[in-house]
C-alpha positions in Angstrom: 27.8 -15.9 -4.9 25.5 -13.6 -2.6 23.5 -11.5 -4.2 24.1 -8.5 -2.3 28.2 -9.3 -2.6 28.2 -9.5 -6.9 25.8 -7.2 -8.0 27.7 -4.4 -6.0 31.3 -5.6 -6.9 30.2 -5.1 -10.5 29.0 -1.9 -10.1 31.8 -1.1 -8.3 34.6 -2.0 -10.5 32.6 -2.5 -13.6 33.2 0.2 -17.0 30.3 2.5 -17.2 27.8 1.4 -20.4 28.9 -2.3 -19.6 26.1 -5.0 -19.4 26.5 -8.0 -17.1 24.0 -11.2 -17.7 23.1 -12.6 -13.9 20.8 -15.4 -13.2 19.0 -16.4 -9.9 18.8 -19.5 -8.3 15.4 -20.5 -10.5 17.5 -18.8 -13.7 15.4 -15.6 -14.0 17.9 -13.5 -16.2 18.4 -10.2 -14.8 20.5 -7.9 -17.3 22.5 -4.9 -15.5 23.5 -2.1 -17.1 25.7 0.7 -15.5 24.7 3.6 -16.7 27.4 5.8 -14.9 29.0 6.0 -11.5 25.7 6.9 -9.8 23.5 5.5 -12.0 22.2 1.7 -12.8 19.4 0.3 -14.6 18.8 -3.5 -14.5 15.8 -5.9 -16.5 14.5 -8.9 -15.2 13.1 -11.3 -17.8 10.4 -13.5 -16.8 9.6 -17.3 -18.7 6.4 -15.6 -20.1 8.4 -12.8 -21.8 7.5 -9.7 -19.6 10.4 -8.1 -19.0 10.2 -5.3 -15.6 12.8 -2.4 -16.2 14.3 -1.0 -12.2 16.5 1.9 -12.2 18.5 3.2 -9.3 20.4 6.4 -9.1 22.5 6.9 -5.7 25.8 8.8 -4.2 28.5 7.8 -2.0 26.8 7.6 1.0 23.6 5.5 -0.5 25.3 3.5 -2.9 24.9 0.1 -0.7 21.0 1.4 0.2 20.1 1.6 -3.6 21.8 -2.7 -3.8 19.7 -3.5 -1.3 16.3 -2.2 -2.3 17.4 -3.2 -6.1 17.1 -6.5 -4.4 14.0 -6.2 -2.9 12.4 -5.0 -5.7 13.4 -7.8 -7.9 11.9 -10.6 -4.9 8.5 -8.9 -4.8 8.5 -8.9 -8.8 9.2 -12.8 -9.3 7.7 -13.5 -5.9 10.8 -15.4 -4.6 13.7 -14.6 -1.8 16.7 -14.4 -4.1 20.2 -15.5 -2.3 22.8 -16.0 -5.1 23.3 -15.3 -8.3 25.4 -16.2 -10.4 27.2 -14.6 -13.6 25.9 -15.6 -16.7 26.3 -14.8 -20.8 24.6 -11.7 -22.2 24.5 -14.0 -25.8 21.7 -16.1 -24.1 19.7 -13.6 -23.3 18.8 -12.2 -27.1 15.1 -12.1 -25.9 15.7 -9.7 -22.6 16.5 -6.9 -24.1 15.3 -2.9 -22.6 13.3 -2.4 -26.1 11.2 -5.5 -25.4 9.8 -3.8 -22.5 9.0 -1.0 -24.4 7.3 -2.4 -27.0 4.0 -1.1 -26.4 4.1 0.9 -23.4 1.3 3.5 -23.9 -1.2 0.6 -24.5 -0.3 -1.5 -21.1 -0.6 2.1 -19.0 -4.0 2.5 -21.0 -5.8 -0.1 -20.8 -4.7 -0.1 -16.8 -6.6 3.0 -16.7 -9.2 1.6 -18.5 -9.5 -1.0 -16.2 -9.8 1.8 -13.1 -12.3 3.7 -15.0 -14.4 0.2 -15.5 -13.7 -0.8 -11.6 -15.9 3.0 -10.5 -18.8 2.0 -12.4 -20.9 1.3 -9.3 -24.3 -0.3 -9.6 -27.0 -0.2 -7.2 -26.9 -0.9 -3.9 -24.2 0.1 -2.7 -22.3 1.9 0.3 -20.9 5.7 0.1 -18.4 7.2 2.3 -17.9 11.2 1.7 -14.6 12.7 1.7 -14.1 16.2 -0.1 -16.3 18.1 -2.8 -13.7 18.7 -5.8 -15.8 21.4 -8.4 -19.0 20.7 -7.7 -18.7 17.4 -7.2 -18.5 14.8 -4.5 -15.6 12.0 -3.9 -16.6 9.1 -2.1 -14.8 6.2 -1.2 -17.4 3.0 -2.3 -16.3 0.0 -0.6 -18.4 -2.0 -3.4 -15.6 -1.3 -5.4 -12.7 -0.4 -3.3 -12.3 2.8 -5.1 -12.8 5.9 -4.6 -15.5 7.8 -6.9 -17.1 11.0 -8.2 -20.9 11.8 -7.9 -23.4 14.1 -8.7 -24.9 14.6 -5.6 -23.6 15.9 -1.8 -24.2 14.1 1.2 -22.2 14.6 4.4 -22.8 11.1 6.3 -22.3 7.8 5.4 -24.7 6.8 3.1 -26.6 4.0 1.2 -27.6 4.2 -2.4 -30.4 1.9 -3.5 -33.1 3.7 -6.0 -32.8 6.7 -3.4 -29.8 8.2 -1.1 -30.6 7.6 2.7 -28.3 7.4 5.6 -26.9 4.3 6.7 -24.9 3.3 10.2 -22.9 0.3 8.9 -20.8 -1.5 11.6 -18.3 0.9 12.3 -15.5 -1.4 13.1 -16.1 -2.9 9.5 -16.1 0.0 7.7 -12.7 1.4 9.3 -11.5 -1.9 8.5 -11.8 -1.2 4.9 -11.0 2.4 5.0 -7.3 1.3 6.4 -6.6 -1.0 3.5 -6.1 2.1 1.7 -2.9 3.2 1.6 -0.5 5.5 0.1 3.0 4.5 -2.0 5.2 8.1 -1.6 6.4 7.4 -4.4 3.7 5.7 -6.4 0.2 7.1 -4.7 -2.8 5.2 -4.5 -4.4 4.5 -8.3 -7.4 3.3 -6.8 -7.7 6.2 -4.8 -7.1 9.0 -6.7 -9.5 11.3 -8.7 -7.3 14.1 -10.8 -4.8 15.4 -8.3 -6.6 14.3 -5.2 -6.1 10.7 -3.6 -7.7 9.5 -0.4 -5.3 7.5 2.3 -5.2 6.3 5.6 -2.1 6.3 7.8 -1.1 5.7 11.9 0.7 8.7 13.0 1.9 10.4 16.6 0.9 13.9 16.5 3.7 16.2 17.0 1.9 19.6 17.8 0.6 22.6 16.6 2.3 24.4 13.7 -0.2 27.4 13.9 -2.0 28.0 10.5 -2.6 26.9 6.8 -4.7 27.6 3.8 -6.3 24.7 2.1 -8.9 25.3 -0.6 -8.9 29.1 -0.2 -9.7 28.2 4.0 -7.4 29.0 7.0 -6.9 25.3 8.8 -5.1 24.2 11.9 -1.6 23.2 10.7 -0.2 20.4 12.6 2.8 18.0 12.4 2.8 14.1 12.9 5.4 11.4 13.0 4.1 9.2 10.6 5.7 5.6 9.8 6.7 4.0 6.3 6.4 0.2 6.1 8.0 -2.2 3.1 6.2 -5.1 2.3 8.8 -7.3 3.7 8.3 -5.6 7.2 10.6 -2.8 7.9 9.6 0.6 9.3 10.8 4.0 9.2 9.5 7.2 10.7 9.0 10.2 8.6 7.7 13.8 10.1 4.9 15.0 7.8 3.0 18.4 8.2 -1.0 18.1 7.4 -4.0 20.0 7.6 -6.5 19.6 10.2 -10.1 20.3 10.4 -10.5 19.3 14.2 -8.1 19.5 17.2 -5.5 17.0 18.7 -3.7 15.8 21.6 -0.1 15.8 21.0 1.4 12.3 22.0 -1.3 10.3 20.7 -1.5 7.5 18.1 -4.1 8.2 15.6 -5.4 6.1 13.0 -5.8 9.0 10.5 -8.4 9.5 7.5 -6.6 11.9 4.6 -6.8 13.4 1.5 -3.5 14.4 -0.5 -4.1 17.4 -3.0 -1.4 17.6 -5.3 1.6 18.4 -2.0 -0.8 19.2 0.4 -2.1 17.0 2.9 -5.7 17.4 5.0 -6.8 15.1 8.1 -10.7 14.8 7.6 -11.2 12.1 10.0 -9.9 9.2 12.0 -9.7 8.2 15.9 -7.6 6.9 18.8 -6.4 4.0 18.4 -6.1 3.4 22.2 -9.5 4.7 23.0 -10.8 2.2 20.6 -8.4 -0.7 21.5 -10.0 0.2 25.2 -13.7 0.4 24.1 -13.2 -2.8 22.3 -14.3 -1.3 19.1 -11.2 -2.0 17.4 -7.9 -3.1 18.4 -4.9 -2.1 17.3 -3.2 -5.1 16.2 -6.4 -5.6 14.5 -5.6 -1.9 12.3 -2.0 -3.0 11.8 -2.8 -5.9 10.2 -5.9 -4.5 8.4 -2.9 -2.3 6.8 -0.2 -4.2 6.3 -2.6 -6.9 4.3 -2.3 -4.8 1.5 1.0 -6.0 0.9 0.1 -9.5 0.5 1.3 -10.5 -3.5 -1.3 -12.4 -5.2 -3.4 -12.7 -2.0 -0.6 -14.4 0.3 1.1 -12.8 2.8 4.7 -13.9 4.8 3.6 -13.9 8.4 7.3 -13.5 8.8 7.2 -10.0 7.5 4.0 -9.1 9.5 5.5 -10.0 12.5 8.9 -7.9 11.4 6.7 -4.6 11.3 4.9 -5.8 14.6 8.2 -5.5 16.4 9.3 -2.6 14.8 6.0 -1.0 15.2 6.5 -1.7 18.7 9.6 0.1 19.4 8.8 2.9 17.0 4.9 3.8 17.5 3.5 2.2 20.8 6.6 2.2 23.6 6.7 6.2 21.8 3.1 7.2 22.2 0.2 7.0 24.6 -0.4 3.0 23.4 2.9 2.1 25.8 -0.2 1.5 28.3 -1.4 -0.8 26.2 2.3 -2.7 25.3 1.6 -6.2 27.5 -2.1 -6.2 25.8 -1.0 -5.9 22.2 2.2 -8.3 22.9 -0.4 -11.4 24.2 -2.9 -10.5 21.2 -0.2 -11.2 18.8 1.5 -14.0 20.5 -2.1 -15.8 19.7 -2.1 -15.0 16.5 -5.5 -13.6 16.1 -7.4 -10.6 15.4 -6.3 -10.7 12.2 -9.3 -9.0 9.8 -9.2 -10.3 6.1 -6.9 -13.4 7.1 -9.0 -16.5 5.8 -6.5 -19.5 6.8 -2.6 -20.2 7.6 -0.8 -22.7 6.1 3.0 -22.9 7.3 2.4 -19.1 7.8 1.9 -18.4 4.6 -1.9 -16.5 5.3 -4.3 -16.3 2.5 -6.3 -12.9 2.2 -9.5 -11.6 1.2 -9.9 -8.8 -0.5 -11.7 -5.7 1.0 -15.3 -6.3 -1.7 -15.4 -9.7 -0.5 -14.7 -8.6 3.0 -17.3 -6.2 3.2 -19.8 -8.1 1.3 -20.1 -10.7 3.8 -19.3 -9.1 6.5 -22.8 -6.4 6.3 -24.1 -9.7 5.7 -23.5 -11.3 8.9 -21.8 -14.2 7.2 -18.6 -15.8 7.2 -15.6 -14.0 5.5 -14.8 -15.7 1.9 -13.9 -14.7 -1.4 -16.6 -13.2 -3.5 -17.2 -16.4 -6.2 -20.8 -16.0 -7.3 -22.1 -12.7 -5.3 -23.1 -10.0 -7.0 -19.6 -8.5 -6.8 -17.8 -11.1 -8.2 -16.9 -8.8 -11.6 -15.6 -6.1 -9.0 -13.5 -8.5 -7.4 -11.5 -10.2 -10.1 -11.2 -6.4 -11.8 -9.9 -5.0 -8.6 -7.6 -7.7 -8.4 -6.3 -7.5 -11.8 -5.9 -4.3 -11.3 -3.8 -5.0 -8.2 -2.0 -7.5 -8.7 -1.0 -5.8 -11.9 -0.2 -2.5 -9.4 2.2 -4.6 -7.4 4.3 -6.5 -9.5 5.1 -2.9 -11.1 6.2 -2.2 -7.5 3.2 -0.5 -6.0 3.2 -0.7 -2.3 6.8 -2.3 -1.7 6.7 1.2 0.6 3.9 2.6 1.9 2.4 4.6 5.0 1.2 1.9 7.5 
């Protein structure tokens, strides 16, 4: 039976504490349990015996909303479209059980921040990108790690470290590149990003206009509002109006490719550009910073051209044909029809596109030499930890929403 169909006829008509045993086409158990009539928590039990707990609460009116992302959430954890299902016997099942998950919680969370706190040990050289002083101290985005950082010291401009601290003008187009892989989960943040309460993010936004003034670390700011757009990794997009901080001024209409930082509800703009003055200039396209983006929600490095080119259309109708980029609409249209411009692609097989991560990327790419994955450089250990790290993000649900 559909997926969709079942699991919402038993929540529907089933008694509230009863458990129902489903299986998926592959027969991954998935145990749902109905907590109450807005309330259902479900655990899907893997071959290797990790078992990921979901739990959706709802009302009337988002009752079929809460099915569908249910759904979604349990294709991006075993990696596989799930059609049917079918019912099965809870007696088979002894070893997908709730407690098994929580076996040893505290440790898995640990040693994930342990992992995080290994991944900002930087060593020299390497690249630092200044983005707010928090108590004396400066945070830093490193793209040798693909983390954010604190330091000792204060610089203002891009800067390399390498026995001293001197200024450095990197390819700029490579360096937003990696900047716009960084993204924020509303619900989850950024893990890789985030120092205390404050996490650095980039995001594509329309400014909405002036909203007259703010305080933001004891300082009156512009306040401005922007329509900002939330992507799922399987492609669909939403817009969402956001009010931010902003140390600069901007031209209401415009799409903006924005640099933030989020402390604790508060949101400040500290950088960014125009996405159609740079898709003009040739310094960077924009189908070239969508994709940039929405690589981030590649699982275990692949990513479903299918649902890239879902978000393309719906980015199209939501953000271009709405801002100044509508001049640019037949440009972006033929770029993507050839299927290029795609940064951290490295090859296509049945459009199924393998990608690099951001180290590699950057290594290489300040070196002038063609894009790979980082095997035997001298980031290699900051590669596989990031991608531990990662990959062990995302099948926790990390990114299955994020601001594109």
């Amino acid at each position: 039976m559909k997926a969709y169909d079942l699991i919402s006829y038993l929540l529907e008509h089933a008694e509230n504490g009863s458990i129902a045993a489903l299986t998926t086409e592959d027969n991954i158990p998935i145990l749902l349990t109905k907590n109450g009539e807005y309330s259902f928590t479900a655990y899907i039990c893997t071959q290797d015996g990790e078992v990921k707990t979901v739990k959706k609460t709802f009302d009337k009116t988002t009752f079929h909303r809460a099915v569908l992302d249910f759904i979604d959430e349990v294709e991006e954890y075993i990696g596989k479209e799930i059609n049917d299902v079918k019912i099965s016997d809870v007696a088979l099942f002894t070893n997908c059980i709730p407690k098994r998950e929580e076996r040893k919680p505290r440790e898995k969370r640990d040693n994930l921040l342990d992992m995080i706190s290994e991944l900002r040990k930087v060593s020299e050289p390497f690249y630092i990108v200044p983005l707010l002083s928090n108590q004396g101290k400066l945070i830093a985005y490193v793209p040798e790690i693909g983390a954010t950082s604190y330091f000792d010291f204060m610089v203002n401009n891009v800067s390399i470290v390498n026995g001293k601290i001197e200024p450095a003008s990197p390819d700029l187009k490579l360096l937003y590149l990696v900047l716009f892989t960084n993204k924020l989960d509303p619900h989850n943040g950024n893990p890789l990003t985030t120092l205390d309460n404050i996490t650095f993010f980039t995001a594509v936004f329309i400014d909405n206009g002036d909203k007259g003034k703010g305080e933001f670390e004891g300082k009156s700011v512009n306040k401005r509002i922007g329509r900002f757009f939330l992507s799922t990794y399987k492609g669909g997009l939403r817009t969402e109006e956001l009010e931010f901080f902003d140390l600069s001024s901007l031209n209401k209409g415009r799409l903006y490719a924005g640099l933030f930082v989020k402390k604790d509800e508060k949101i400040l703009r500290i950088g960014g550009i125009s996405l159609v003055d740079f898709h003009n200039s040739g310094k960077l396209e924009i189908n070239e910073y969508l994709f940039a983006s929405f690589s981030q929600s590649a699982r275990n490095g692949i990513l479903d051209f299918s649902n890239y080119d879902k978000l393309f259309s719906n980015f199209l109708n939501l953000a271009i044909s709405k801002s100044d980029a509508r001049s640019l609409l037949k440009d972006v249209i033929e770029i993507h029809s050839m299927m290029t411009d795609m940064p951290f692609a490295l090859q296509n097989v049945n459009n199924q596109i393998s990608i690099v991560d951001p180290i590699s990327f950057w290594y290489y790419s300040i070196k002038g030499e063609d894009i790979k994955e980082c095997n035997d450089c001298p980031l290699k250990d900051k590669v596989n930890l990031r991608k531990e790290i990662f990959n062990t993000l995302r099948r926790r649900g990390w990114l299955n929403a994020f601001f594109i």
